[in-house]
py3Dmol code that shows the C-alpha trace and the ligand (Angstrom):
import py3Dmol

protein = """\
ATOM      1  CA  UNK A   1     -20.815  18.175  10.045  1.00  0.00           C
ATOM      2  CA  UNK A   2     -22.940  15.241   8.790  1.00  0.00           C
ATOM      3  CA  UNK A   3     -23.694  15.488   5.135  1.00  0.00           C
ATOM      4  CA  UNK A   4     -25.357  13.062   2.253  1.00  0.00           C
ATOM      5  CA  UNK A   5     -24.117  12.347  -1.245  1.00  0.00           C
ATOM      6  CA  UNK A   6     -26.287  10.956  -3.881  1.00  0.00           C
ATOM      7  CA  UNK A   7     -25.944  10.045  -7.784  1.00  0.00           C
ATOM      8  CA  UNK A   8     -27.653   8.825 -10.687  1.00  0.00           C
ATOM      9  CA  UNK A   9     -25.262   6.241 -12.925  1.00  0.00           C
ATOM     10  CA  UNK A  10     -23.572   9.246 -14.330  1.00  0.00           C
ATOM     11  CA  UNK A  11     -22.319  10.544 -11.123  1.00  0.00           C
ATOM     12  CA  UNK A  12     -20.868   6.868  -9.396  1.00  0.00           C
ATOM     13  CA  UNK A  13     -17.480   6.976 -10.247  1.00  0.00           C
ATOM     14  CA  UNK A  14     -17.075  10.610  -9.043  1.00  0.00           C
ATOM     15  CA  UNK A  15     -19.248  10.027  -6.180  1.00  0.00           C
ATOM     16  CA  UNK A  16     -16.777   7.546  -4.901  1.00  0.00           C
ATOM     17  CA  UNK A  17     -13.546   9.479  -4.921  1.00  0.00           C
ATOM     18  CA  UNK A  18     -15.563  12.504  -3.512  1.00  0.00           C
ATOM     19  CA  UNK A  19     -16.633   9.933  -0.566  1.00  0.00           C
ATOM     20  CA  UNK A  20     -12.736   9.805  -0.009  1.00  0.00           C
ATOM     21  CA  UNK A  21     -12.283  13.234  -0.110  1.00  0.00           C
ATOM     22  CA  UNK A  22     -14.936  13.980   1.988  1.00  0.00           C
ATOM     23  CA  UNK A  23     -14.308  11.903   4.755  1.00  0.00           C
ATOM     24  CA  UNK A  24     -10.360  12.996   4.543  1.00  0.00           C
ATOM     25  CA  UNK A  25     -11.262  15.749   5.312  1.00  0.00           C
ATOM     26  CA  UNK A  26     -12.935  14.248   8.769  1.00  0.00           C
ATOM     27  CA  UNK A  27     -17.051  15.124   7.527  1.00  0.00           C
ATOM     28  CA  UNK A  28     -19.369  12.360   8.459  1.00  0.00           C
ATOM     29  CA  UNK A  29     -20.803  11.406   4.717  1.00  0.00           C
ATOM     30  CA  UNK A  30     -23.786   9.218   4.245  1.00  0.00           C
ATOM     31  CA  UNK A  31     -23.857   7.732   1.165  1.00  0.00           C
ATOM     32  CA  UNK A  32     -27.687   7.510  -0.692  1.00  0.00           C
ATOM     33  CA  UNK A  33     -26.881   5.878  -3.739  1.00  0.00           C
ATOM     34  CA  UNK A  34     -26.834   4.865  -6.571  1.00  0.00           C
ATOM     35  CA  UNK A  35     -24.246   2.240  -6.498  1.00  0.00           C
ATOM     36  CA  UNK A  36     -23.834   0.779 -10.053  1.00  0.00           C
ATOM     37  CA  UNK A  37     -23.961   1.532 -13.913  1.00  0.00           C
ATOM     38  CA  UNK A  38     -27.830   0.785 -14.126  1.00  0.00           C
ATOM     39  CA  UNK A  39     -29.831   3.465 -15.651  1.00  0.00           C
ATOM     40  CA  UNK A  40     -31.585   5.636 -12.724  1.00  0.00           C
ATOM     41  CA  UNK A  41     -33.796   8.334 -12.563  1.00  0.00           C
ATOM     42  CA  UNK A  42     -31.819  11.180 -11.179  1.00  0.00           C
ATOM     43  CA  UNK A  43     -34.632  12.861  -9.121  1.00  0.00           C
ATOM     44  CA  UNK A  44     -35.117   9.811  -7.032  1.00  0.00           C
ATOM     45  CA  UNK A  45     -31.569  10.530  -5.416  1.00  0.00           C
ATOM     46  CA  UNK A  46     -31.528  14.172  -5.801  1.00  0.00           C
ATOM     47  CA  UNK A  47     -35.173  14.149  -3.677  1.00  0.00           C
ATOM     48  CA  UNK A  48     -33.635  11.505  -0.630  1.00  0.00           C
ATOM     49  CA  UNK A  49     -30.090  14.291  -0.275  1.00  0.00           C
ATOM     50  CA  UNK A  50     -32.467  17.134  -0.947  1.00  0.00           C
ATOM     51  CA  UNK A  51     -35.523  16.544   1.612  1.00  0.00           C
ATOM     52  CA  UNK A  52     -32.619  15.127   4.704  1.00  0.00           C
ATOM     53  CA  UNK A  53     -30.611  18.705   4.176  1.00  0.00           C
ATOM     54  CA  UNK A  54     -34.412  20.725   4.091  1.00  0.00           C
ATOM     55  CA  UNK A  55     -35.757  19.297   7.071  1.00  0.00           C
ATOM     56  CA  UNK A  56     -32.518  19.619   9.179  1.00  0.00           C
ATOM     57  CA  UNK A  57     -31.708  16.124   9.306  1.00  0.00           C
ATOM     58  CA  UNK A  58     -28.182  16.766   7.451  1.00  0.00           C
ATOM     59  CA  UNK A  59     -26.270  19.643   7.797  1.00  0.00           C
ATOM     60  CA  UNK A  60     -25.300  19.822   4.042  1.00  0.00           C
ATOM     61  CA  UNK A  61     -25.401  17.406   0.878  1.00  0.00           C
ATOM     62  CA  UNK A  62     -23.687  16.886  -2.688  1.00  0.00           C
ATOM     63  CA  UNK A  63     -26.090  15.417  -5.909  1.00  0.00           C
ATOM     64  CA  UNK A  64     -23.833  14.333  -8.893  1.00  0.00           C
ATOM     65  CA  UNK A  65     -25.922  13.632 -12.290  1.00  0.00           C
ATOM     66  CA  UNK A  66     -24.080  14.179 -15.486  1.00  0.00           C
ATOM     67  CA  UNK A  67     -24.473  17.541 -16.362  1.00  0.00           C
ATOM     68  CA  UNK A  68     -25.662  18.864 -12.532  1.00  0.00           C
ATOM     69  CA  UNK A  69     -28.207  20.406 -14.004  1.00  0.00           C
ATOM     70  CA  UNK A  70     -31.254  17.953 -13.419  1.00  0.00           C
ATOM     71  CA  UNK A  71     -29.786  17.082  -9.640  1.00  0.00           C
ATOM     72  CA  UNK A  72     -29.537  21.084  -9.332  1.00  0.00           C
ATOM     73  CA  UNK A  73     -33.585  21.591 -10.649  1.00  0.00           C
ATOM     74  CA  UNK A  74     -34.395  19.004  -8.335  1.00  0.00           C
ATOM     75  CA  UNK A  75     -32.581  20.076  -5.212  1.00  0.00           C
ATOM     76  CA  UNK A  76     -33.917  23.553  -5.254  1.00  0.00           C
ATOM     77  CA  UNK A  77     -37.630  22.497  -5.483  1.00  0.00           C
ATOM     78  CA  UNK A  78     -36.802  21.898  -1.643  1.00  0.00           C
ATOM     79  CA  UNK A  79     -38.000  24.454   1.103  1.00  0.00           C
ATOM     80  CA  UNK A  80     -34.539  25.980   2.525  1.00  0.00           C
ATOM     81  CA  UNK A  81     -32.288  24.690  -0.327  1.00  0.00           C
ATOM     82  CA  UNK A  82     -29.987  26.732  -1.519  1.00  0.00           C
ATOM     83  CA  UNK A  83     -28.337  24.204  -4.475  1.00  0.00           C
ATOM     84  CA  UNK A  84     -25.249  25.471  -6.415  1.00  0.00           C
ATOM     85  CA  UNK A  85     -24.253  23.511  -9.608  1.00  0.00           C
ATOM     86  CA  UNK A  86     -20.233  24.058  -9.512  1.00  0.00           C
ATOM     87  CA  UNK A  87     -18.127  23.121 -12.315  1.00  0.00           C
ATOM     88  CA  UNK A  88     -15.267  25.804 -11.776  1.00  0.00           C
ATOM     89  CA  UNK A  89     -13.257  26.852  -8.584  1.00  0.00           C
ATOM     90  CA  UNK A  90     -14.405  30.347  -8.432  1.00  0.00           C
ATOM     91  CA  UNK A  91     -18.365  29.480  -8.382  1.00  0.00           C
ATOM     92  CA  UNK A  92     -17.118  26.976  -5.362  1.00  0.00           C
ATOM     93  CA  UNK A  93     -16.147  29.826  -3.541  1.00  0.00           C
ATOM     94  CA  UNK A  94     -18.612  32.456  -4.382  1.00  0.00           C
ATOM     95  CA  UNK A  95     -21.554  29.924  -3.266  1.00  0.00           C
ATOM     96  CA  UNK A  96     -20.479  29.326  -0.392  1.00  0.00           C
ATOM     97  CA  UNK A  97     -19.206  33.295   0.684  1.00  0.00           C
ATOM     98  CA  UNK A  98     -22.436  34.569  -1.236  1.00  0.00           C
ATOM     99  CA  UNK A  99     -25.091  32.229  -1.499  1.00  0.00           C
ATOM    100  CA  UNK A 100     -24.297  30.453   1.179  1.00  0.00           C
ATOM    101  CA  UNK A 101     -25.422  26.853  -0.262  1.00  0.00           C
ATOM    102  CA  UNK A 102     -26.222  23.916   1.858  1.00  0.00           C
ATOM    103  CA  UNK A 103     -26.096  21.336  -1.133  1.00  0.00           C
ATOM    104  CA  UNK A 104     -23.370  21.023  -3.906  1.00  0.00           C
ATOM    105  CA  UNK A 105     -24.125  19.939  -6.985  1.00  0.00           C
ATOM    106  CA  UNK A 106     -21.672  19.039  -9.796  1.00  0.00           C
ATOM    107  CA  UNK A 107     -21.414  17.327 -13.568  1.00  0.00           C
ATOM    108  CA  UNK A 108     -20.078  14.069 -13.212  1.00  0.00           C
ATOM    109  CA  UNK A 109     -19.656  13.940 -17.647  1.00  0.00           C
ATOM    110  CA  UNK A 110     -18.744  17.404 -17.172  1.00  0.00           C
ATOM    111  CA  UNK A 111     -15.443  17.589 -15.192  1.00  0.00           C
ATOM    112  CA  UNK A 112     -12.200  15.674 -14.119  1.00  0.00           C
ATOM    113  CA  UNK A 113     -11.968  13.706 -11.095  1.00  0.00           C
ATOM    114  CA  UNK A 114      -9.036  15.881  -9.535  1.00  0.00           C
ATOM    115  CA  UNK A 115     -11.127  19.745 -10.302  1.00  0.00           C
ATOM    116  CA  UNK A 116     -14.326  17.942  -9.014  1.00  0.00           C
ATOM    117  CA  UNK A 117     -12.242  16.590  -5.345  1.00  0.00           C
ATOM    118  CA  UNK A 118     -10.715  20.786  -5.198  1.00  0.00           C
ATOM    119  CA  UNK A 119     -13.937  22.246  -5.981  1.00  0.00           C
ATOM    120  CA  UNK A 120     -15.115  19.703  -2.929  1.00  0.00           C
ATOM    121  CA  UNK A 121     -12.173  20.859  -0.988  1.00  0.00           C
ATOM    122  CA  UNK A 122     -13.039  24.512  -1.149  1.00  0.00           C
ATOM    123  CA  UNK A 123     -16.332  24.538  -1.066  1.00  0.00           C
ATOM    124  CA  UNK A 124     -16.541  22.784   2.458  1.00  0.00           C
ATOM    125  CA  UNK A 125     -14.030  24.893   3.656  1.00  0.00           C
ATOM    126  CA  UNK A 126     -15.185  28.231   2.526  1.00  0.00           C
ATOM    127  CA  UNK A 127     -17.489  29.980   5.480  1.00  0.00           C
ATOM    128  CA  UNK A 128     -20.461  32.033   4.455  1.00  0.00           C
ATOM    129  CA  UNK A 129     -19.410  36.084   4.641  1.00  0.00           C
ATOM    130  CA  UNK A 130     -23.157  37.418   5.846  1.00  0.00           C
ATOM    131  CA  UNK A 131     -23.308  40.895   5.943  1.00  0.00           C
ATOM    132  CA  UNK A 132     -24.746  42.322   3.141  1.00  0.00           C
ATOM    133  CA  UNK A 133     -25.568  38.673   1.500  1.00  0.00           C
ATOM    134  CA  UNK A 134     -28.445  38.043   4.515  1.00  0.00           C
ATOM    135  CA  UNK A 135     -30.566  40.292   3.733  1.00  0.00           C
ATOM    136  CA  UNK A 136     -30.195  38.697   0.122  1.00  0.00           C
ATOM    137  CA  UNK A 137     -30.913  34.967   1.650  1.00  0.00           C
ATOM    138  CA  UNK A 138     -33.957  36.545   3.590  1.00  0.00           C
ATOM    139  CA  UNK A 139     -35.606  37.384   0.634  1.00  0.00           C
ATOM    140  CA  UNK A 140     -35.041  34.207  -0.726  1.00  0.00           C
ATOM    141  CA  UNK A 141     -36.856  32.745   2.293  1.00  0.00           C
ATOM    142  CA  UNK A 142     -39.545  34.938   2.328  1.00  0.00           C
ATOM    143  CA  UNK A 143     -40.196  34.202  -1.877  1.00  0.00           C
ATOM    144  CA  UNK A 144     -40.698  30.895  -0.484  1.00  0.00           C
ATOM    145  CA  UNK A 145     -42.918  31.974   1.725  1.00  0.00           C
ATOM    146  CA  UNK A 146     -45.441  34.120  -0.597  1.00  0.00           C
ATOM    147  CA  UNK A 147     -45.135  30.633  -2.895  1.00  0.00           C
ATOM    148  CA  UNK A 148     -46.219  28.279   0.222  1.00  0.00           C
ATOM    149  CA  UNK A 149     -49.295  31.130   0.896  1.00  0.00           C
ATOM    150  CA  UNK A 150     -50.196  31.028  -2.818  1.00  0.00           C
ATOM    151  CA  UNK A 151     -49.977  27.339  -2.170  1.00  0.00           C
ATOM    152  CA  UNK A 152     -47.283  26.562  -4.516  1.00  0.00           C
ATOM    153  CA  UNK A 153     -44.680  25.477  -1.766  1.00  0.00           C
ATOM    154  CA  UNK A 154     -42.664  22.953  -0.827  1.00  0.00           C
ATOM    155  CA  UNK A 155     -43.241  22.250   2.943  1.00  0.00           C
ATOM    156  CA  UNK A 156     -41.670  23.259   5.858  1.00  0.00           C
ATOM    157  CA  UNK A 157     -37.778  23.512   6.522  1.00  0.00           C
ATOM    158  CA  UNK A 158     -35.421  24.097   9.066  1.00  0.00           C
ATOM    159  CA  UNK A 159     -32.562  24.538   6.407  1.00  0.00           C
ATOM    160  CA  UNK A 160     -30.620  27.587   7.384  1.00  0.00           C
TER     161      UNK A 160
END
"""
ligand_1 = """\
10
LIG
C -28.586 10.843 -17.525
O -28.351 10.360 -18.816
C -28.543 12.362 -17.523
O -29.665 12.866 -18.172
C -28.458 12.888 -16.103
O -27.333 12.355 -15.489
C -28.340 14.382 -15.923
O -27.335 14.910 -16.699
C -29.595 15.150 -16.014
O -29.626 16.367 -15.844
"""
view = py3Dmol.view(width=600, height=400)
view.addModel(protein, "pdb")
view.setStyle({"model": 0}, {"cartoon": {"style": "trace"}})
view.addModel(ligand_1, "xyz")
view.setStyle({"model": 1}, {"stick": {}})
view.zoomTo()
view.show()
């Protein structure tokens, strides 16, 4: 599974353990930056993870900011996104079973290093459940469609 991580300042220090974690656990993990303690816009990285997972370029991706919350309203402006900010083991899980999400999204000022690398551990581990939960992520896709024909959209995806 190839995946991208990305950061603002807030999220480095997390985002480098996770890199660990991530590529313990044998994932190939691009890293998009940022790289330092310099004040960045957020968006900027959210939008280079974001727009790789929508147009099918990486399978999956994780943003870091310092609450999630701005890498989280970022990521799901992106056609196919499904973004879930995860502070808490059981949200992990039910994203992934449920939801289905394609990009993880946590608060680097919100949570420890060692709940943030579990929360990574599950969440790349836990499969989707379908079933009932497609029809759910169907009409997700097709709100994005009526939005694209009212031309509020966000492009084209091959996200799945
Ligand atoms: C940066 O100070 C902070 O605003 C950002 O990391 C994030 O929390 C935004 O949602």
């Amino acid at each position: 599974m190839k995946i991208g991580i990305g950061c603002d300042h807030a999220g480095v220090e997390l985002k480098i353990e996770l890199i660990s974690v991530l590529r313990e656990m044998g994932l190939d993990c691009i890293d998009y930056g940022t790289d330092g303690p310099k004040s960045v816009d957020y968006p900027d990285f959210g939008e280079k993870v974001s727009s790789a997972v929508s147009s099918g370029g990486l399978d999956r991706g994780v943003l870091i900011c310092g609450t999630g919350i701005g890498m989280s309203i970022v990521a799901n402006k992106f056609s196919g996104i499904r973004a879930s900010l995860c502070n808490d083991l059981f949200g992990a899980k039910m994203s992934r079973m449920h939801n289905d999400a394609n990009i993880l999204v946590l608060g680097g000022r919100v949570i420890g290093k060692d709940l943030a690398k579990e929360i990574v551990r599950v969440w790349f581990s836990t499969p989707f459940e379908a079933g009932r939960h497609t029809n759910r992520l169907d009409k997700i896709r097709l709100i994005e469609e009526r939005q694209k024909s009212a031309g509020h959209g966000t492009g084209t995806s091959q996200a799945r």
